[in-house]
C-alpha positions in Angstrom: -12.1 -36.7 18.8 -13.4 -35.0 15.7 -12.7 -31.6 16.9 -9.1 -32.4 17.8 -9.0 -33.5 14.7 -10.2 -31.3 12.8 -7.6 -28.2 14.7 -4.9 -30.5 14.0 -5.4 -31.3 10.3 -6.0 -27.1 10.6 -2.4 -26.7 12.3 -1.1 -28.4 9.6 -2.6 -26.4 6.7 -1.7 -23.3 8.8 2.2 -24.5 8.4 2.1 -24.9 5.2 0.6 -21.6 4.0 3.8 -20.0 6.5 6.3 -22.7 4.4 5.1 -21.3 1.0 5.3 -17.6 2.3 9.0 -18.4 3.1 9.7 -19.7 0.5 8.3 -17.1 -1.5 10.6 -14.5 0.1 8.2 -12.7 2.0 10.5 -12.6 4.9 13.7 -12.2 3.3 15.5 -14.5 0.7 13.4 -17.2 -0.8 13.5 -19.9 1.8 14.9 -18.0 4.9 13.4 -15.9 7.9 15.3 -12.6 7.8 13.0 -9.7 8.3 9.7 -10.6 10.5 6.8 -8.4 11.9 4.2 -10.6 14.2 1.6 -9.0 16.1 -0.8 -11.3 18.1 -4.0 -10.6 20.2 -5.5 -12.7 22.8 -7.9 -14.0 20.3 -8.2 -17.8 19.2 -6.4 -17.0 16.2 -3.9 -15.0 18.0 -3.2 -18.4 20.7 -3.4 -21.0 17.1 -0.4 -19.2 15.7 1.9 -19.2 18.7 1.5 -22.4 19.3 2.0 -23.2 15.8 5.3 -20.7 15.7 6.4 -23.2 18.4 6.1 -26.4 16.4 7.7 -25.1 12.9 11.5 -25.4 13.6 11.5 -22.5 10.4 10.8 -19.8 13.5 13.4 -20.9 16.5 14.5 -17.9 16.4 11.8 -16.6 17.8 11.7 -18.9 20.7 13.8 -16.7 23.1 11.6 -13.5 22.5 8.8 -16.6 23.1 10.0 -17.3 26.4 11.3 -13.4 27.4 10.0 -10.9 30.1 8.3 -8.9 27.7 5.7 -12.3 26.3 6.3 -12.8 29.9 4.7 -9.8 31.3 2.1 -9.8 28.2 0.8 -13.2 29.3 0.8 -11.7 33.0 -1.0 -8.9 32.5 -4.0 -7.3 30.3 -3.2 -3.9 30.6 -1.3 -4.7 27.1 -4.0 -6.0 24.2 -1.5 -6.9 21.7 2.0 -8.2 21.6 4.4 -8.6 19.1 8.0 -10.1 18.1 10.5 -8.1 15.2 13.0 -10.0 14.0 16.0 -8.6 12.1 19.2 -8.7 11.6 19.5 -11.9 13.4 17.7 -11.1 16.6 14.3 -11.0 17.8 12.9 -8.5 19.9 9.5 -8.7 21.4 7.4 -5.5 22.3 4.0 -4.9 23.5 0.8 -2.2 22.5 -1.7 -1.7 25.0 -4.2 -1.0 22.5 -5.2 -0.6 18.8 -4.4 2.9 18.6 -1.0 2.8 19.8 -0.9 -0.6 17.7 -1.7 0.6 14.3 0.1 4.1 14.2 3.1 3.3 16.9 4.2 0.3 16.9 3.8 -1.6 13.5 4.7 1.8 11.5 7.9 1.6 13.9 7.9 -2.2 13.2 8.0 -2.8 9.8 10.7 0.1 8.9 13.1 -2.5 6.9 10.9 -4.3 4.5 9.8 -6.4 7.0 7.4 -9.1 6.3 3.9 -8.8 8.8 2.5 -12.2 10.5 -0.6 -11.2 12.2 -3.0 -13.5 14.4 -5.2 -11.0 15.7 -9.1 -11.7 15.4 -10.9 -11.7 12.5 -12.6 -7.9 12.4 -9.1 -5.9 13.1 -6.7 -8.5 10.7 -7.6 -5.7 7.7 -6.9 -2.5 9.7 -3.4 -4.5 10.7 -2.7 -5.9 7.8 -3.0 -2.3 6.1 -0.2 -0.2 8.0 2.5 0.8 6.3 5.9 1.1 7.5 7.1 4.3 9.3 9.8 6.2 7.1 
């Protein structure tokens, strides 16, 4: 019981950080979800922030690009290492990387052209190198 605990109180400190964020404006106007980046591995903390992302009515619009062929297929198959959701204008769009090369200089660069704000729940040793690209121009 402790350790379900413990993830749960961590789930909820986790939601709160992402509440403060928005309403910051790092993802558009103070308060809203406009312009989003997430990239996820198949780490621990890439699985803790999907689920979370499924809880926090903030991101339902996310939920479709959640439940598309693309997550689909990532979920299916490990020939891709990292998946992601962009959300602008409106509409989310997931893609997929099949590794860390193509991730850091294809697909965020082409990602966060915009102003758009990253999420990242990749493991602990690549969340710098992520968290470091710059948009493409």
């Amino acid at each position: 019981m402790g350790e379900a605990k413990r993830r749960k109180q961590q789930g909820q400190q986790a939601g709160e950080r992402l509440r403060q964020r928005i309403a910051a404006g790092e993802f558009g106007a103070p308060g809203r979800i406009e312009r989003l980046c997430l990239v996820v591995d198949r780490s621990p903390a890439g699985r803790d922030l999907i689920t979370l992302l499924r809880t926090l009515p903030e991101f339902s619009l996310l939920q479709a690009a959640l439940a598309g062929e693309e997550w689909q297929l990532w979920n299916s198959v490990a020939l891709f290492e990292f998946a992601g959701i962009t959300l602008k204008d409106g509409q989310a769009r997931a893609w997929l990387a099949t590794n860390e090369d193509k991730l850091l200089n294809e697909a965020l660069p082409r990602e966060l052209r915009g102003g758009a704000g990253l999420l990242a729940g990749v493991e602990p040793a690549l969340r710098e190198r992520v968290e470091g690209v710059r948009p493409a121009h």
